[in-house]
C-alpha positions as CSV (number, residue, x, y, z in Angstrom):
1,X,0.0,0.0,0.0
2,X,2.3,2.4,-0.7
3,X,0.3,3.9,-3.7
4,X,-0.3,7.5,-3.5
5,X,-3.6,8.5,-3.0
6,X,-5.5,9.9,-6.3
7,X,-6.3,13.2,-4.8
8,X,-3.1,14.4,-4.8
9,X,-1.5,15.7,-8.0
10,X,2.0,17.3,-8.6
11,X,1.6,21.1,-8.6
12,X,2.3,23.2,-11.6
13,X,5.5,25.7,-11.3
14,X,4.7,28.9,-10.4
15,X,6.3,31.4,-12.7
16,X,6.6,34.7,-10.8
17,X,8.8,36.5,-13.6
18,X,6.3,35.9,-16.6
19,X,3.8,37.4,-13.9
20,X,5.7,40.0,-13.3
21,X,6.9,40.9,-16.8
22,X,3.3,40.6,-17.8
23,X,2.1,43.3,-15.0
24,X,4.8,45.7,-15.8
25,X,4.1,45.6,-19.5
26,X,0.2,46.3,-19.2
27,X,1.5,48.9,-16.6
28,X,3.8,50.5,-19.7
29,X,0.8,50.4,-22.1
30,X,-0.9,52.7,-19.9
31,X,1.7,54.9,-19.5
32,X,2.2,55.1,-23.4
33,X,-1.5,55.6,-23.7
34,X,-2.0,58.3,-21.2
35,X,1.0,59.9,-22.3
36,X,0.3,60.4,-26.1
37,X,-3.5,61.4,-25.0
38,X,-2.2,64.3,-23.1
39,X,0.2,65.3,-25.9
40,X,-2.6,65.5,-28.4
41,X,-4.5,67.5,-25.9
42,X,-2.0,69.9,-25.4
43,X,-1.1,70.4,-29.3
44,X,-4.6,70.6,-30.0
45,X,-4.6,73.2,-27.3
46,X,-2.1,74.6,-28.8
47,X,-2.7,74.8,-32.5
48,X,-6.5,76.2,-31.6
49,X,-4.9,79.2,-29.4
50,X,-2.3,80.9,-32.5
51,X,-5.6,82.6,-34.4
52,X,-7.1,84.2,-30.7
53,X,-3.8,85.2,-29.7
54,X,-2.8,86.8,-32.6
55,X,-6.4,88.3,-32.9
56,X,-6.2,89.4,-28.8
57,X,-2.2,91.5,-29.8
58,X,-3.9,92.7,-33.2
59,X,-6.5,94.6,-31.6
60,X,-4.3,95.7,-28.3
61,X,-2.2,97.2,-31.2
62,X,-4.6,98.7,-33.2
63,X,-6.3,100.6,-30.5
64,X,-3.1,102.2,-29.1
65,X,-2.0,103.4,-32.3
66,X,-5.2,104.9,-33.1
67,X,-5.5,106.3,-29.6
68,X,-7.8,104.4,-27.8
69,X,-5.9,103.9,-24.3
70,X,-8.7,102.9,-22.7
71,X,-9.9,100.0,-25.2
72,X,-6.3,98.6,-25.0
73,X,-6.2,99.0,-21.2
74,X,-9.7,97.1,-20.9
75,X,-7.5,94.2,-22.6
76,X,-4.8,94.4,-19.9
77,X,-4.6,91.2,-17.6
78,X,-5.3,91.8,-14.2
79,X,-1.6,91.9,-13.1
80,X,-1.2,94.6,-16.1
81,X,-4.0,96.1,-14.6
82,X,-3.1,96.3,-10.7
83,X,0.7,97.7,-11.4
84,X,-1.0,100.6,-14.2
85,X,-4.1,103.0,-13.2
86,X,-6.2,103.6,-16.8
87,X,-5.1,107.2,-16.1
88,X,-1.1,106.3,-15.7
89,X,-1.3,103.9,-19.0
90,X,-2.7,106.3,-21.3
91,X,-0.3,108.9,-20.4
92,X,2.5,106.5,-20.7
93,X,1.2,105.4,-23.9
94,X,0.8,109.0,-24.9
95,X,4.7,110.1,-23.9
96,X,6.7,111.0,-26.9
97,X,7.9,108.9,-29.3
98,X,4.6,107.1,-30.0
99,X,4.0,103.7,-31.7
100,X,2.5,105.2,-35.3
101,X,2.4,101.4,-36.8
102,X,3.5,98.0,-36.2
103,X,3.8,95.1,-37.6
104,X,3.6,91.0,-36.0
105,X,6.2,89.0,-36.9
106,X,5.9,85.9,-35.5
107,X,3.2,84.3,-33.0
108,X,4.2,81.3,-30.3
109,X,2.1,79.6,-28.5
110,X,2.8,77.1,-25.5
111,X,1.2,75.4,-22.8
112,X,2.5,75.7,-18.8
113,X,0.4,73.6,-16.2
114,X,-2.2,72.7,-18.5
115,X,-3.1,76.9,-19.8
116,X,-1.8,78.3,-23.5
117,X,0.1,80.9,-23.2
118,X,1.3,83.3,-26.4
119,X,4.2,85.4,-27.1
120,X,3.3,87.7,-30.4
121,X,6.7,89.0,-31.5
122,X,6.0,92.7,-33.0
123,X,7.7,95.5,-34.6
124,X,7.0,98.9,-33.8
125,X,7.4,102.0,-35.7
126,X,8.0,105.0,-33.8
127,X,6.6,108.6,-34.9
128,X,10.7,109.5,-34.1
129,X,11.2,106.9,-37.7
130,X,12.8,104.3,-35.1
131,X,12.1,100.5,-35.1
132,X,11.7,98.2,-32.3
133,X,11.3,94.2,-31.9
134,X,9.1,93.8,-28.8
135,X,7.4,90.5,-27.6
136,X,4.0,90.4,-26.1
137,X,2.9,88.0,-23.6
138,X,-1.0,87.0,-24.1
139,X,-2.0,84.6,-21.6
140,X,-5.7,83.4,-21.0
141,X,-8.2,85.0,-18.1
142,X,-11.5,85.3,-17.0
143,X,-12.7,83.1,-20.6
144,X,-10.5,85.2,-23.0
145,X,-7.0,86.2,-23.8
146,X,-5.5,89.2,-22.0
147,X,-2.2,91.2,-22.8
148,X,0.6,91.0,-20.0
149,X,3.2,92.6,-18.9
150,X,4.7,96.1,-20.4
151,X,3.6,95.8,-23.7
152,X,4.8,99.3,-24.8
């Protein structure tokens, strides 16, 4: 009687590595998936924000050199806003030599934490004849896009 009983069988090998590599590749999938998602978020982002920001430094432009302080100071961000009283910007606008033209050169647009963000690279025309290369930050508040910074 030394026959083994029939209940018993001889137990399969574990295989902890195949487990393992199994787990971690599903676990890189994911990754790879999540990854490329938020990358085609951002460009889309991206590439949908170039027309407004352009649009947003176009008209900030256009009103300051046709003398409208107050319609470029209403497109101000709020920092803008807080460091320059309406009455302070327009008489800084208005201090000799004045922007008679300009022209943009180049509009960039990124995304930091999630929020486009726009640098419109301009050249203005001075009523003096001189030339300048300035670079206007547009950033998005309160629903729209807002000039920051000292655009002038």
């Amino acid at each position: 009687m030394n026959a083994e009983p029939p209940w018993i069988r001889p137990s399969q090998p574990r295989r902890p590595l195949r487990s393992g590599l199994v787990v971690a590749g599903a676990v890189a999938l994911f990754c790879c998936v999540g990854v490329a998602g938020l990358a085609a978020w951002n460009l889309q982002a991206v590439t949908r924000a170039a027309g407004p920001v352009r649009h947003t430094a176009d008209g900030f432009l256009r009103q300051l050199t046709t003398g409208d302080t107050d319609g470029a100071y209403d497109k101000l961000c709020a920092d803008s806003r807080s460091r320059w009283s309406r009455i302070g910007f327009s008489s800084w606008v208005r201090t000799p030599p004045t922007v008679q033209d300009y022209e943009i050169l180049d509009v960039a647009v990124t995304s930091r934490r999630g929020r486009p963000q726009g640098t419109v690279t301009v050249r203005l025309t001075r009523d003096s004849g001189t030339t300048e290369q300035r670079d206007l930050s547009v950033i998005t508040e309160d629903g729209g896009w807002r000039v920051c910074g000292d655009p002038y």
